[in-house]
C-alpha positions as CSV (number, residue, x, y, z in Angstrom):
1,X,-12.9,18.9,31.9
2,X,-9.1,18.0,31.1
3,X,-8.6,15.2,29.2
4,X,-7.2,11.6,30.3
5,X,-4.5,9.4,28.2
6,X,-2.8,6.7,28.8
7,X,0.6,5.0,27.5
8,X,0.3,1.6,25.6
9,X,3.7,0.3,24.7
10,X,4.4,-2.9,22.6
11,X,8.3,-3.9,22.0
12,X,7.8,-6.5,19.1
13,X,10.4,-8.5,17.0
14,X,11.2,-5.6,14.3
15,X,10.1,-2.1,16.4
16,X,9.5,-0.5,19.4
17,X,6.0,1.2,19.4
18,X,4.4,4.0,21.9
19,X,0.4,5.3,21.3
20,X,-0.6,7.7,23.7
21,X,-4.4,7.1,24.0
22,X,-7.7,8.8,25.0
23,X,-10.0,7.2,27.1
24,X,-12.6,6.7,24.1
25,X,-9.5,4.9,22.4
26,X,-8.2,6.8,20.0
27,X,-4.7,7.5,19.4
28,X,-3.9,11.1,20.1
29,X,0.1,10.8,19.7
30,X,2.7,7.6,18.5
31,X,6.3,6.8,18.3
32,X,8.2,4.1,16.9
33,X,11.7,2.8,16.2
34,X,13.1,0.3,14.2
35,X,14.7,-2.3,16.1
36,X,18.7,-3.0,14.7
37,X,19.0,-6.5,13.2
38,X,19.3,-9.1,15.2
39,X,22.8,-10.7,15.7
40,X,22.8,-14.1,13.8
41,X,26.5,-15.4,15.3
42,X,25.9,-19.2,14.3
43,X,23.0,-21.4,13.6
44,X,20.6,-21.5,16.6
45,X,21.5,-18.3,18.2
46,X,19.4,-15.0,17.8
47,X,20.1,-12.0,20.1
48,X,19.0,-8.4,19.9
49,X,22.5,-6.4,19.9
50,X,23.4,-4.0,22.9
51,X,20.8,-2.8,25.2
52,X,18.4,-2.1,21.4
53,X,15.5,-3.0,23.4
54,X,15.4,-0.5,25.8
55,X,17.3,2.2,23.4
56,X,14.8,2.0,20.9
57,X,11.6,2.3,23.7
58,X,13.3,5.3,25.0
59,X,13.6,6.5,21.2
60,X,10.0,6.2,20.4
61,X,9.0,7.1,23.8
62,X,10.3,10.5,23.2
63,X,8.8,10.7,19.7
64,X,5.7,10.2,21.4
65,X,5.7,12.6,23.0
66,X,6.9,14.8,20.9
67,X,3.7,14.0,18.4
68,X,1.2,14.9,21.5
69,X,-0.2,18.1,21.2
70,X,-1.5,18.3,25.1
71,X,-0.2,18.1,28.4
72,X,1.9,16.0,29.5
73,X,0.8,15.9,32.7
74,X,-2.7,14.8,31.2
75,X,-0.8,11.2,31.6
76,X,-2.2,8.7,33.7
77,X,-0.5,5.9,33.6
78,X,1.2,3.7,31.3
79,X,1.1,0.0,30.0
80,X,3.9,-2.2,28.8
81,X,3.7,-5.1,26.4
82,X,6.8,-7.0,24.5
83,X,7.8,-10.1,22.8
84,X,6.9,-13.2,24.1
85,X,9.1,-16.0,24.8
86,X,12.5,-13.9,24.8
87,X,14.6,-15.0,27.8
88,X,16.6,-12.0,29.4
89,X,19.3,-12.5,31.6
90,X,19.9,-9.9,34.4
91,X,22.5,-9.0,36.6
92,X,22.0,-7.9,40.5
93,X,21.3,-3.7,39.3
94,X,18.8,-5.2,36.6
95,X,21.2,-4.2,33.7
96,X,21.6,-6.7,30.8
97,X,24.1,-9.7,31.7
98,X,24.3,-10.3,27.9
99,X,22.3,-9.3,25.0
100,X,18.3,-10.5,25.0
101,X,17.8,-13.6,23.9
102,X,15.3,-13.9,20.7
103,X,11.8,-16.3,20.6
104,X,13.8,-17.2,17.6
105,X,16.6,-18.7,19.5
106,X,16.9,-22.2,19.7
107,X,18.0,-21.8,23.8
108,X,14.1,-20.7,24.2
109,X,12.5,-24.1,23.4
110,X,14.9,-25.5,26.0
111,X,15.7,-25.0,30.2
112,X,17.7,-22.2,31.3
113,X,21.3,-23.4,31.8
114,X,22.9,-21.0,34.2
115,X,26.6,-20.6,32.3
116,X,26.8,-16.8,33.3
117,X,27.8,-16.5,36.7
118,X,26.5,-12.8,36.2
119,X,23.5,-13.6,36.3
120,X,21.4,-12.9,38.8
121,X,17.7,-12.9,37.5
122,X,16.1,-15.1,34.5
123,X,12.8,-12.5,33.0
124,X,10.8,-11.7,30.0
125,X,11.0,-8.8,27.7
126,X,8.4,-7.1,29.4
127,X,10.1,-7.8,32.9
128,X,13.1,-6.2,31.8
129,X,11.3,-3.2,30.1
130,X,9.6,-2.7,33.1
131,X,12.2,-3.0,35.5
132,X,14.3,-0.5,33.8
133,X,11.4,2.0,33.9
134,X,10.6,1.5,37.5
135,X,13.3,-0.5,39.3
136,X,10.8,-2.7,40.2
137,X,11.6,-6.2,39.8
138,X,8.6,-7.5,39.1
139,X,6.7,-8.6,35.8
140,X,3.1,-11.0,34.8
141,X,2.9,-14.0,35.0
142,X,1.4,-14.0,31.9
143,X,4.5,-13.4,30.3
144,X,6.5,-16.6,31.4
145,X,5.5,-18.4,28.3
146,X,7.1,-21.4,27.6
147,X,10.1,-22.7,29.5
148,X,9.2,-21.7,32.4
149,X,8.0,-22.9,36.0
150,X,4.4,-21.4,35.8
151,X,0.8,-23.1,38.1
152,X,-1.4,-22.0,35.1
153,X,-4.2,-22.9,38.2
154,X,-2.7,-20.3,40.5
155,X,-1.5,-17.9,38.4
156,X,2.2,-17.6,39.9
157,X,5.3,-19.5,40.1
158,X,4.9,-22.8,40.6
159,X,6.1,-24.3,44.2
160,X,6.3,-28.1,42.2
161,X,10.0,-29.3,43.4
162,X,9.7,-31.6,40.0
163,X,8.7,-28.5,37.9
164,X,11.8,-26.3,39.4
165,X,14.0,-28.3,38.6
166,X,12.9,-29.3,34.9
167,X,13.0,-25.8,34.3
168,X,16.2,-25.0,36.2
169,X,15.7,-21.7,37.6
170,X,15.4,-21.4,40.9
171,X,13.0,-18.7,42.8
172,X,15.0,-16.1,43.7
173,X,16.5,-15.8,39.9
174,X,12.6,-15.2,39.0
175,X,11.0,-11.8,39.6
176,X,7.5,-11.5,41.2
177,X,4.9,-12.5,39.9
178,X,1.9,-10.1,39.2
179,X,-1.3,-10.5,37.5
180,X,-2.5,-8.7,34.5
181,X,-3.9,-5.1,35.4
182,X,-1.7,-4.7,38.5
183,X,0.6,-1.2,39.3
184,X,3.9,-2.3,38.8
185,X,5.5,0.6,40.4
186,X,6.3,4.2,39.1
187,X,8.5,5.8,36.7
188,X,12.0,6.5,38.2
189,X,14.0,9.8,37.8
190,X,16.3,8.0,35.6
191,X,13.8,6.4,33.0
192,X,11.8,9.9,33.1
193,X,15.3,11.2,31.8
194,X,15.7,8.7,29.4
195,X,11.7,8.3,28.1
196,X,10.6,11.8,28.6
197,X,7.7,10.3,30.8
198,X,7.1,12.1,33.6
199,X,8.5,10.8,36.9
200,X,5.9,9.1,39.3
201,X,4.1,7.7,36.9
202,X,2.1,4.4,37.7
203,X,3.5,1.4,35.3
204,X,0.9,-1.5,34.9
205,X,1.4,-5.0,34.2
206,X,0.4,-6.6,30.9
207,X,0.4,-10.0,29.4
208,X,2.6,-11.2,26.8
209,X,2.0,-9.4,23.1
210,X,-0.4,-12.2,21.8
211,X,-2.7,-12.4,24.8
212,X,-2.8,-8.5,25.2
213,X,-3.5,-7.9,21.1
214,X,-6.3,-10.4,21.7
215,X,-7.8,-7.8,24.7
216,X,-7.3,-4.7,22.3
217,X,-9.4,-6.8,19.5
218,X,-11.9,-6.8,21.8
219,X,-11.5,-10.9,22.5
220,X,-13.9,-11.2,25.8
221,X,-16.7,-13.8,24.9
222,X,-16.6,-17.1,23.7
223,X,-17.6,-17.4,20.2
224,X,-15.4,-15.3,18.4
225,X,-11.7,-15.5,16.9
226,X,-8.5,-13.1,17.0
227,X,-6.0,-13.6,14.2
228,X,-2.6,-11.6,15.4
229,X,-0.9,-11.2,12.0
230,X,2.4,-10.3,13.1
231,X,6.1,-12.0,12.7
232,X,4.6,-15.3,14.8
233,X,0.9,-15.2,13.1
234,X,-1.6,-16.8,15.6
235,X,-5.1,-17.2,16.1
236,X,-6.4,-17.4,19.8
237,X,-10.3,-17.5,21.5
238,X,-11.0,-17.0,25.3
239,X,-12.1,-19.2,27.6
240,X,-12.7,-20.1,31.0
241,X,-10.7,-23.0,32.0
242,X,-8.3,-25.0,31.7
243,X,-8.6,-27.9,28.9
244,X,-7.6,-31.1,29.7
245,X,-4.5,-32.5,27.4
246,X,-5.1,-30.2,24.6
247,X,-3.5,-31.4,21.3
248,X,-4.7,-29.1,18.5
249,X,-3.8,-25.9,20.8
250,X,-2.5,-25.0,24.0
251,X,-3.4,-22.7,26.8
252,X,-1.7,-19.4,28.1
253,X,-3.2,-16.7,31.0
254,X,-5.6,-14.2,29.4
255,X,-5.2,-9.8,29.9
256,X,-8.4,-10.6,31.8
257,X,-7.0,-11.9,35.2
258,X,-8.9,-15.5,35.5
259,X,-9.8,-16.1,31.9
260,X,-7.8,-18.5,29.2
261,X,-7.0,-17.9,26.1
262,X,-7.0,-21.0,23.6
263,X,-4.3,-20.5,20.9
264,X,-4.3,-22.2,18.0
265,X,-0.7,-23.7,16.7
266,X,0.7,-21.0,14.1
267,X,3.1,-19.8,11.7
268,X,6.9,-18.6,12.0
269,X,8.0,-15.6,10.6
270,X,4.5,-15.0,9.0
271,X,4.4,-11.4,8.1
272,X,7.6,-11.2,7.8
273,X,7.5,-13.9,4.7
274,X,5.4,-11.1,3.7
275,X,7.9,-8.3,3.8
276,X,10.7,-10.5,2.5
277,X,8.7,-10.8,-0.6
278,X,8.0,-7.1,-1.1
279,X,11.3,-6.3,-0.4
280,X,13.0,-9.5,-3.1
281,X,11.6,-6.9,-5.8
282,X,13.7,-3.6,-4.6
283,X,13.9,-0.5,-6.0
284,X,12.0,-1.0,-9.1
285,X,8.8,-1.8,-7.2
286,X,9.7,1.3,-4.8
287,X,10.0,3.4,-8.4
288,X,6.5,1.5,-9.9
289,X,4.8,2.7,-6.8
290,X,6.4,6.2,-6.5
291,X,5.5,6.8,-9.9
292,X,1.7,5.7,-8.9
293,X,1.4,7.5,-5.5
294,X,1.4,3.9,-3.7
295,X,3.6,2.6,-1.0
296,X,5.3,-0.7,-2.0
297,X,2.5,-3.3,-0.1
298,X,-0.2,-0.8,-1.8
299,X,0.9,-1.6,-5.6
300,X,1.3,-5.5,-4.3
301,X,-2.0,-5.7,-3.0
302,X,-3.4,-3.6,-5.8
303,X,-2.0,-5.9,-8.9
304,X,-3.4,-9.1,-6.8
305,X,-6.8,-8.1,-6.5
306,X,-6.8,-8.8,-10.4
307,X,-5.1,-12.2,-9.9
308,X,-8.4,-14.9,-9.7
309,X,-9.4,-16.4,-6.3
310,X,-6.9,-19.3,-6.0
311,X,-4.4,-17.9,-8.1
312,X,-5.0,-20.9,-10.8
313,X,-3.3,-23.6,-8.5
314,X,-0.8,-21.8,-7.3
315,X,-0.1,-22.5,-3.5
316,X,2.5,-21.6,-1.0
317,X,3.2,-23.6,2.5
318,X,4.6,-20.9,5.2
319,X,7.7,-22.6,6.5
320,X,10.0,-20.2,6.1
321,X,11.3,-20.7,9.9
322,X,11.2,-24.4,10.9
323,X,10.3,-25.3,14.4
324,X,13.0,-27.2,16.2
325,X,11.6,-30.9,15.9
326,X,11.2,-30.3,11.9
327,X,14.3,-29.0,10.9
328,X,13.6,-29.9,7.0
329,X,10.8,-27.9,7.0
330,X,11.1,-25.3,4.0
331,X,8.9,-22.6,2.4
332,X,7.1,-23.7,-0.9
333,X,5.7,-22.6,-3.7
334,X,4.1,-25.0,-6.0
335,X,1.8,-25.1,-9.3
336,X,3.6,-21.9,-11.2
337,X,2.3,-21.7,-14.9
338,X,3.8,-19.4,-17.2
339,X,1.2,-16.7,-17.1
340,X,2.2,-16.1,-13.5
341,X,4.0,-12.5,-12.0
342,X,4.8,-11.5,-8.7
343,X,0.7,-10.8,-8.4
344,X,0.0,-14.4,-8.6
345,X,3.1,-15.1,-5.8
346,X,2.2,-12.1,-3.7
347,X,-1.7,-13.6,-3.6
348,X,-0.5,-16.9,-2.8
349,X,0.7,-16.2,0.4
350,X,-1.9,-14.5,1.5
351,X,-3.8,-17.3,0.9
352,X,-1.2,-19.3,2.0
353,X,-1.2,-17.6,5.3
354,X,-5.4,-18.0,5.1
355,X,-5.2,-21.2,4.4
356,X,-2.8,-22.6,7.5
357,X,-4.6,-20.1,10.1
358,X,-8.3,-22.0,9.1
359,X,-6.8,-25.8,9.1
360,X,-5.5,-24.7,12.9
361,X,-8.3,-23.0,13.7
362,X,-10.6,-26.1,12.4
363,X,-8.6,-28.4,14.4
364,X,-8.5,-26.5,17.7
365,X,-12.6,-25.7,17.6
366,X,-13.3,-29.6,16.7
367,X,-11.0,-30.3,20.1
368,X,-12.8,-27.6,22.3
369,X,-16.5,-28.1,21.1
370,X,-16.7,-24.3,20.3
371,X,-18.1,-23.1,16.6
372,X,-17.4,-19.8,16.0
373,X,-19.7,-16.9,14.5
374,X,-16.9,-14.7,13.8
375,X,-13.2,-13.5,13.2
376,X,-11.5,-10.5,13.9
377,X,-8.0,-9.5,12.1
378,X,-5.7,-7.7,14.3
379,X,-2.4,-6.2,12.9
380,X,-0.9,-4.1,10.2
381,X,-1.8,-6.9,7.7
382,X,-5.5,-6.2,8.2
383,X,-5.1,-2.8,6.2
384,X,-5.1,-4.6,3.2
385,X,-8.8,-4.4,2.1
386,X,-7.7,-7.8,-0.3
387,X,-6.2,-9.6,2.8
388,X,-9.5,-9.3,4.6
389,X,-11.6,-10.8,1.6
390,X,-9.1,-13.2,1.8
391,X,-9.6,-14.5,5.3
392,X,-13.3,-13.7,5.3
393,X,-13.6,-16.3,2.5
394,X,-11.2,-19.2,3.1
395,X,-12.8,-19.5,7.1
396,X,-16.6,-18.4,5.7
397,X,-17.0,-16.2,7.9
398,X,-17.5,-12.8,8.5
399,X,-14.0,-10.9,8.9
400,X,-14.0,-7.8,11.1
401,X,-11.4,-4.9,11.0
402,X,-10.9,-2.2,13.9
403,X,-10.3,1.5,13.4
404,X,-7.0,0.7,15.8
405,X,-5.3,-2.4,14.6
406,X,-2.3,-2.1,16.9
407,X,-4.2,-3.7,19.0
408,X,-1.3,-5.2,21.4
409,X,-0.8,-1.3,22.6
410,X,-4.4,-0.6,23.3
411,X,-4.6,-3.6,25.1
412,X,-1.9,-2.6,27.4
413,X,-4.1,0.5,27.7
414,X,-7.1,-1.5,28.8
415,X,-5.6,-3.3,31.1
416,X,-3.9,0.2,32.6
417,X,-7.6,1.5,32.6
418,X,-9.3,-0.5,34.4
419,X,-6.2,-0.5,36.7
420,X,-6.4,3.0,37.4
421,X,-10.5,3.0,37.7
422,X,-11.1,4.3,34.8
423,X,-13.8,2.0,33.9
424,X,-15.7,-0.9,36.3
425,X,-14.4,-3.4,34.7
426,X,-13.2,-5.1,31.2
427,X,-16.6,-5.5,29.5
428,X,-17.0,-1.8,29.6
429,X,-13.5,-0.6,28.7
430,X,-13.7,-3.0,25.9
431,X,-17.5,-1.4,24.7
432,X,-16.0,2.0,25.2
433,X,-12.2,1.6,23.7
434,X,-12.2,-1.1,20.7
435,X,-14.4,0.3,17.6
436,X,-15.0,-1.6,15.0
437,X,-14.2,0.0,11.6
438,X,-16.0,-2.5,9.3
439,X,-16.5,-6.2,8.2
440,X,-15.5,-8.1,5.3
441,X,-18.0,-11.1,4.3
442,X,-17.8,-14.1,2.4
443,X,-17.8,-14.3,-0.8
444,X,-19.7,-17.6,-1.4
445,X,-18.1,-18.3,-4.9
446,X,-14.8,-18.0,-3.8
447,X,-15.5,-19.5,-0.3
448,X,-16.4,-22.7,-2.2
449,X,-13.6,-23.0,-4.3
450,X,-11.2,-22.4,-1.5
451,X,-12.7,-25.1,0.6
452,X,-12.1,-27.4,-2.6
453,X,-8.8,-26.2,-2.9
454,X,-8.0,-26.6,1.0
455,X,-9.4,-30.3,1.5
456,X,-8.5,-31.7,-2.2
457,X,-4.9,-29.9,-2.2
458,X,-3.8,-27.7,0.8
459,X,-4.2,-29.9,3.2
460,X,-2.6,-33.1,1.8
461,X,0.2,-31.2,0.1
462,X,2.7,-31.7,3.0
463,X,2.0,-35.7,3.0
464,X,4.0,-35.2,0.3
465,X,6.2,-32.6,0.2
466,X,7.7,-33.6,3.7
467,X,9.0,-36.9,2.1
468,X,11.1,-34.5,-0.1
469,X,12.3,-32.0,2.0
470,X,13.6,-34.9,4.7
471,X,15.5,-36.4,1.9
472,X,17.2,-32.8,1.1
473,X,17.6,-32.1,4.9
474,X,19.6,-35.8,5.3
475,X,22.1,-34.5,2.4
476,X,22.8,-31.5,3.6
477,X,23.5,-33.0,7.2
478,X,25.1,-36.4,6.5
């Protein structure tokens, strides 16, 4: 019997990425590209340069398919996931007006203003992506996150008056709006060209990266937790309504058409803090690790596991990329003694990252009523065996890892699977696609010591902290 695959694509902040899946979920073929810097012109304003967004999918489309050793033909259908939050501005043809607008931007976290008479349509990433693979211009709902004129209740634009014109863009700038798990359209002549996919094939819509990582996780009852350790780190649990003036988290439409997802508050440039660290160390820690047969993160996390649970007091607050309302936010790094290296550092943010993720998480469970029994890690981050132990102690929990961790691309997978019939529904393309590899539990020594160090320290450290950092931000902006 020939074999089935399926295309699960997820455009993120720093790559593009294309798996090529099996039905039983395993990744038969990949691709990726870099994405190129993004342009930083003045304070406030982040784009991504040229058309990179597309470029680079059509890049690692090809290397995907380059890397599959069966037919081509074998393809069923593909799924397309990107960064949430971006704001792309089309003209009439669908081709970029100007470059794609970051999450990072500061014009995100505020209404469209329609400067560019150009301009025809307002979309998402994943809008964009898939209008320029099918010529459709349609996109899910799921993926107008944030400033836009969404009935969470209805799933589709909202027909509010009031909400229209808070948001500023008017219907017909606005694609159509399709739920998670829909066919889009099919693969045009010209993006079969361009991708390598073959022409005809059926496109299906997917939510935006965080609620489609959560489906590949497996995130389908009630009672357990997805981390998404990724540039914007998040935690998120499903639901099955609407809660009523959250504070501690905030709503946004599930992969699984007519379920929530409850996500946690988060942190900004997570991961990447991460990779700014390994990379503040250069070439000598490339030549360390060289001489040890280790990549860079493997010599990191292999030096930390020696550093004590912790790291003797040593604590670092993630605020590396203030949100707009704080603007003297700033990373820290406080309690160094003289014994500390780059170990001690390196471990610090981890737990730093541990730390913040369990606080949120604490709030936003106390708000909905919901305990939970257990915590998944989705991500490249979850590789680290140490990163795990981390999580699984600080929340006292167990910590479960997946064979796939890209779990944002076989998400858009599920959602194309069920799509297509593949399976009856999402329970049982869950139970047949996400495996779990194995689970990290907590240590209980070093789980009670980090809840010390959380309530006695962590926790009240910005209390004071802030106070400093408003008086630096007033200097610096008098």
């Amino acid at each position: 019997m020939e074999k089935k695959y399926i295309v699960g694509i997820d455009v993120g902040s720093q790559s593009a990425k294309v798996f090529i899946y099996d039905l039983a979920g395993k990744i038969v073929a990949k691709g990726k590209k870099k994405l190129a810097p993004m342009h930083l012109e003045s304070p406030g304003i982040v784009e991504h340069p040229n058309d990179n967004l597309w470029d680079s999918l059509c890049e690692a489309s090809q290397l995907a398919l380059a890397d599959l050793k069966e037919n081509v033909e074998n393809i069923i259908g593909i799924g397309i996931g990107g960064i949430r939050c971006c704001r792309v501005l089309l003209k009439k043809d669908g081709t970029l007006a100007q470059p794609v607008i970051s999450w990072m931007d500061a014009r995100t976290a505020v209404p469209y203003e329609h400067t560019n008479p150009e301009v025809a349509y307002v979309t998402s990433s994943t809008g964009y992506l898939s209008c320029r693979l099918t010529g459709e211009f349609k996109d899910c709902i799921g993926n107008a996150f944030g400033e836009w004129p969404v009935d969470m209740e209805t799933w589709n634009w909202s027909e509010d008056e009031e909400v229209i014109k808070k948001y500023q863009i008017p219907r017909e700038m606005l694609f159509e709006a399709v739920k998670p798990g829909e066919i889009i359209g099919q693969v045009t002549s010209y993006a079969s060209e361009k991708t390598g996919f073959p022409e005809g094939l059926p496109v299906v819509s997917v939510t935006n990266d965080k609620a489609v990582e959560g489906l590949g996780s497996g995130l389908i009852n009630e009672e357990t937790a997805v981390i998404s350790l990724g540039t914007y780190i998040t935690l998120m649990i499903q639901g099955k309504k609407l809660p009523d003036n959250p504070k501690a988290l905030w709503a946004i439409l599930s992969s699984v058409p007519g379920m929530y997802l409850y996500e946690s508050y988060g942190i900004r440039r997570g991961m990447w803090t991460v990779s700014w660290f390994r990379d503040l160390f250069g070439d000598g820690l490339v030549e360390e690790a060289e001489k040890q047969g280790l990549s860079p993160e493997e010599l990191l996390n292999e030096k930390a596991e020696k550093v004590p649970a912790g790291c003797d007091g040593l604590m670092t607050v993630l605020d590396w990329l203030a949100n707009p309302w704080e603007p003297y936010k700033r990373g820290i790094m406080l309690g160094f003694g003289a014994h500390m290296n780059e170990a001690y550092m390196y471990r610090s943010i981890l737990e730093g990252i541990a730390y913040t993720m369990k606080n949120h998480c604490d709030e936003m469970c106390e708000e909905l009523g919901k305990p939970l029994k257990e915590i998944v890690i989705s991500g490249g981050g979850s590789n680290s065996d140490l990163f795990m132990q981390i999580f699984a102690d600080i929340f006292n929990l167990p910590a479960k890892r997946n064979i796939v961790n890209e779990s944002a691309s076989l998400g858009a997978v599920i959602n194309t699977a069920v799509a297509l019939g593949c399976f009856k529904d999402y329970e049982e393309a869950v139970k047949e696609m996400v495996k779990v590899q194995d689970v990290f539990y907590p240590n209980k020594d070093n789980a009670a010591l980090y809840e010390r160090l959380n309530k006695k320290a962590y926790k009240v450290m910005p209390h004071y902290t802030d106070e400093v950092l408003k008086e630096i931000h007033n200097i610096y902006n008098e």
